[in-house]
C-alpha positions in Angstrom: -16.5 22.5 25.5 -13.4 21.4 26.7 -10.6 21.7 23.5 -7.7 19.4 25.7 -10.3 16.5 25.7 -10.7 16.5 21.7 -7.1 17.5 21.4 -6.5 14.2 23.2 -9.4 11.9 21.8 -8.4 13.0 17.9 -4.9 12.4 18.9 -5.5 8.7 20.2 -7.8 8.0 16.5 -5.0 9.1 14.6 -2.1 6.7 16.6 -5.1 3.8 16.2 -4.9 3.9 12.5 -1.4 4.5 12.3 -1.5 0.8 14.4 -3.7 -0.9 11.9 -1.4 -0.2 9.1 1.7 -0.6 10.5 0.1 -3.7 12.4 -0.9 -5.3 8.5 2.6 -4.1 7.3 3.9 -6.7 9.9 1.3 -9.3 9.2 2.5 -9.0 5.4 5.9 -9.2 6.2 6.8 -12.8 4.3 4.6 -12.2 1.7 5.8 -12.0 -2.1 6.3 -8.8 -3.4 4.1 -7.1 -1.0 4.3 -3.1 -0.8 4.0 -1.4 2.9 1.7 1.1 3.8 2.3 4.6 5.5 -0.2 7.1 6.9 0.2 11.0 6.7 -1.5 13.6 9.3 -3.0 17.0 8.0 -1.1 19.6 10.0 -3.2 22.3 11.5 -4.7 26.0 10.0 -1.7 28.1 9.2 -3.2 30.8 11.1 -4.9 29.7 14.8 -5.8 32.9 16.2 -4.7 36.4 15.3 -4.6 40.0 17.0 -8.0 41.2 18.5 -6.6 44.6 17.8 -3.1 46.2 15.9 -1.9 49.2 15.5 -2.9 49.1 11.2 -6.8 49.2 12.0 -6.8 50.5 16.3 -9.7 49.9 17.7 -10.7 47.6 15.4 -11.8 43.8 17.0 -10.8 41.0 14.6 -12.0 37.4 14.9 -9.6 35.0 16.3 -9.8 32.6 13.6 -10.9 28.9 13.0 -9.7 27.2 16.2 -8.5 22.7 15.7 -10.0 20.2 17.5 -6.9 18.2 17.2 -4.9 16.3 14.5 -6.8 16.1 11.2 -6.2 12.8 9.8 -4.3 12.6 6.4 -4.6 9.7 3.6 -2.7 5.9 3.4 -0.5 5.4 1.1 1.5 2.8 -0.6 5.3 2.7 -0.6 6.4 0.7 -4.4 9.7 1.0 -3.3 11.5 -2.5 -4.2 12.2 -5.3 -2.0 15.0 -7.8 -1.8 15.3 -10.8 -3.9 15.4 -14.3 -2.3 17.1 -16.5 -4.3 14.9 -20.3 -4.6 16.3 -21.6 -8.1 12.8 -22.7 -9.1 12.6 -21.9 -12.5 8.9 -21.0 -12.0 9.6 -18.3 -9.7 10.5 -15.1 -11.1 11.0 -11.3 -9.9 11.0 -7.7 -11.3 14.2 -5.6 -11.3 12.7 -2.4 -11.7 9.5 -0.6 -11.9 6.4 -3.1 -13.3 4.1 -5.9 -12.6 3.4 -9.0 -14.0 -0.4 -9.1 -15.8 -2.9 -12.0 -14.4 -6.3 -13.0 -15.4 -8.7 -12.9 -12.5 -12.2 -14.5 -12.0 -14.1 -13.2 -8.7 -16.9 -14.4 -7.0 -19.4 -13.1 -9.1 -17.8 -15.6 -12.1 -16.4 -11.9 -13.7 -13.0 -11.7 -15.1 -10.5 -9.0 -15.0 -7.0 -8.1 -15.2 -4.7 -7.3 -12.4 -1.5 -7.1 -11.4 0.9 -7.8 -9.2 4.8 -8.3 -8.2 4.4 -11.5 -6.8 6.3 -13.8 -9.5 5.9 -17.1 -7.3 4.2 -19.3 -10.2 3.5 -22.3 -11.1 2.2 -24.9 -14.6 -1.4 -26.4 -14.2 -2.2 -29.6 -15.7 -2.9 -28.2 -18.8 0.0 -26.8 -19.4 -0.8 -23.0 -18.9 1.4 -21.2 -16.5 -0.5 -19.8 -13.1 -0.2 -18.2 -9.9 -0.3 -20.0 -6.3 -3.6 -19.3 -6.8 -4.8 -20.3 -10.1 -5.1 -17.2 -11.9 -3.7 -17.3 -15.4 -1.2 -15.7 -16.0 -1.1 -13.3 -19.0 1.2 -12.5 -22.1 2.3 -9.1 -23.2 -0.8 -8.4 -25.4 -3.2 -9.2 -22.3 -1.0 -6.9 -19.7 -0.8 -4.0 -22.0 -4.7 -3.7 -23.5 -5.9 -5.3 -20.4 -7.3 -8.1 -21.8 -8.2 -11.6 -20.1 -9.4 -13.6 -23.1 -7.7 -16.9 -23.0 -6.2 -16.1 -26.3 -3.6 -14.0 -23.9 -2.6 -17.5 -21.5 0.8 -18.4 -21.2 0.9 -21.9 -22.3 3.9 -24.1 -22.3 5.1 -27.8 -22.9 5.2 -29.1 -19.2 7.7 -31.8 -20.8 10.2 -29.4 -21.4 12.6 -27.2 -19.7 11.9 -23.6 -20.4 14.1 -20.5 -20.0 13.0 -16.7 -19.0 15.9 -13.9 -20.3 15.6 -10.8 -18.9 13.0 -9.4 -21.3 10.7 -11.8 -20.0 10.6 -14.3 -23.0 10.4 -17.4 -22.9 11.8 -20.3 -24.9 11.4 -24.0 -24.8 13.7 -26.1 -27.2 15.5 -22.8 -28.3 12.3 -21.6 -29.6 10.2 -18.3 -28.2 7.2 -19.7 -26.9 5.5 -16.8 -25.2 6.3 -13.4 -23.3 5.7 -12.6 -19.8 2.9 -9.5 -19.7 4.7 -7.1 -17.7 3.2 -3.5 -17.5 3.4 0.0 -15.9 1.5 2.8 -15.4 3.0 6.5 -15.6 1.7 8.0 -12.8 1.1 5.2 -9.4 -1.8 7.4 -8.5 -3.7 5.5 -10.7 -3.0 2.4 -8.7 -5.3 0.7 -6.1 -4.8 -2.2 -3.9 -7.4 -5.0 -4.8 -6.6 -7.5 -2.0 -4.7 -10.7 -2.6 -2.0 -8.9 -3.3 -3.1 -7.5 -6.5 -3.7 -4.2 -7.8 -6.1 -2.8 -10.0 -5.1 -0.1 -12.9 -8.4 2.6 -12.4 -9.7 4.6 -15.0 -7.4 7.4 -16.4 -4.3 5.3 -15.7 -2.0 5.4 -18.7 0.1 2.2 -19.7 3.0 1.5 -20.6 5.5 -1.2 -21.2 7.9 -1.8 -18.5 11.5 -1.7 -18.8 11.9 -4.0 -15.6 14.7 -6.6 -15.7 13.1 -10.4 -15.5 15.0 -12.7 -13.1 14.1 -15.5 -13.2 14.6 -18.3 -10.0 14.2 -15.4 -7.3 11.2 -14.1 -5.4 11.2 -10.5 -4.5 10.3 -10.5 -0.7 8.3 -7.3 0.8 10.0 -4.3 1.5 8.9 -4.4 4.8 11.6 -3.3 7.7 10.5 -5.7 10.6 12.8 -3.5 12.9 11.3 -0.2 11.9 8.1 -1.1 12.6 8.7 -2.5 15.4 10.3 0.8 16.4 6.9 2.5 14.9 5.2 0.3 17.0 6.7 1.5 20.4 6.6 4.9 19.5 2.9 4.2 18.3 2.3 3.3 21.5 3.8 5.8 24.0 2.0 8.4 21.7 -1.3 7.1 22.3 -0.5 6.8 26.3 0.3 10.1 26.4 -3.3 11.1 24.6 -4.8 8.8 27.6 -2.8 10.5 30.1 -4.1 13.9 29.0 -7.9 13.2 29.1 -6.6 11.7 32.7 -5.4 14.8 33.6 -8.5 17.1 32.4 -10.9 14.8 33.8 -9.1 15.2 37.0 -9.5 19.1 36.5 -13.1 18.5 35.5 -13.4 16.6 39.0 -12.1 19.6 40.7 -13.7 22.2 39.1 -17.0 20.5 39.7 -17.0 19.4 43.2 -14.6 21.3 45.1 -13.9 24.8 43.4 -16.0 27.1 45.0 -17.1 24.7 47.7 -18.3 26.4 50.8 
């Protein structure tokens, strides 16, 4: 076995899937309340190779310990960190100052309702009245964000007629009167969030939830929080990382070549 070849080869996986995540960061750059993703590298053994002998047990051979193929790869993970707020002055578009998401009824494929969440607040009113996302899922109240319940009973529904207002504890009035209350919810420890697709998350088992004490603004979007220059830099740095793995299997197949046909060559 050759350890410089793996060395190399585990080093080029790793910098590949470092690219794919920083490469769907970018891709995700203009979109709504998007979090970016990060990925971590497991270091190697504390201890690669110790004494064969010392002068506590003389004489005594001692294994050289576990030895690394190369970089262990680590875990993605997602950064919640807040992004900026674009200001539109639609009065259906809405952002979180703080930590939270806003609560959504969602029907998949398989006709099966759920809740999820998200901190896109770009929404919309349907014909009927009932307040919804760009992409039609209802949008819930506080009852359906904190017991995680879809039922209708938990829509948002307001007078398309009328002008409507959103205060910073995310209720909403029509006429002066409180119509309904933007579902807003948290969960104590982000460990317990997953990321569905669509840009919504799921709340898994053993997640604890709570009420949010974001500030609603309403007539801003928050953007991702996404640095398009810092990837970019990630990206070149990606890169020369992953030419120098290529070099390095270069370089031992070149000693391979040697070894084989000319070392010892009569």
């Amino acid at each position: 076995m050759v350890k410089g070849l793996y060395t190399a080869y585990t080093g080029m996986i790793n910098e590949q899937k470092r690219l794919d995540v920083l490469s769907n960061n970018l891709a995700n750059a203009s979109t709504n309340g998007y979090k970016k993703e990060g990925t971590t590298n497991r270091t190697f053994a504390d201890t690669l190779a110790i004494k064969i002998r010392d002068s506590s047990d003389y004489y005594l051979s001692k294994g050289i310990g576990d030895i690394s193929l190369g970089v262990h790869l680590g875990q993605t993970y997602t950064d919640y960190s807040q992004g900026n707020f674009r200001v539109t002055d639609s009065k259906y578009d809405v952002a979180l100052d703080g930590d939270g998401f806003f609560a959504v009824s969602y029907t998949n494929k398989n006709n099966e309702t759920s809740v999820k969440y998200t901190r896109d607040g770009a929404f919309t009113v349907n014909t009927e009245g009932y307040l919804v996302t760009k992409d039609g899922d209802f949008v819930l109240n506080q009852n359906g964000a904190l017991n995680q319940d879809p039922a209708e009973a938990n829509y948002i529904r307001l007078d398309p007629n009328i002008d409507f207002k959103i205060d910073e504890f995310g209720d909403i009035y029509q006429n002066g009167e409180l119509v309904a209350t933007l579902g807003v919810a948290d969960v104590t420890n982000y460990d317990y969030i997953q990321k569905y697709g669509e840009n919504l998350y799921d709340f898994v088992a053993g997640a604890q939830i709570v009420a949010s004490d974001a500030k609603v603004e309403q007539g801003v979007i928050e953007a991702s929080n996404i640095n398009v220059v810092k990837e970019m830099v990630d990206m070149i740095t990606i890169t020369r990382a992953y030419e120098a793995g290529q070099k390095v299997i270069q370089t031992v197949d070149t000693m391979l070549d040697k070894s084989v046909n000319d070392v010892g060559k009569l």
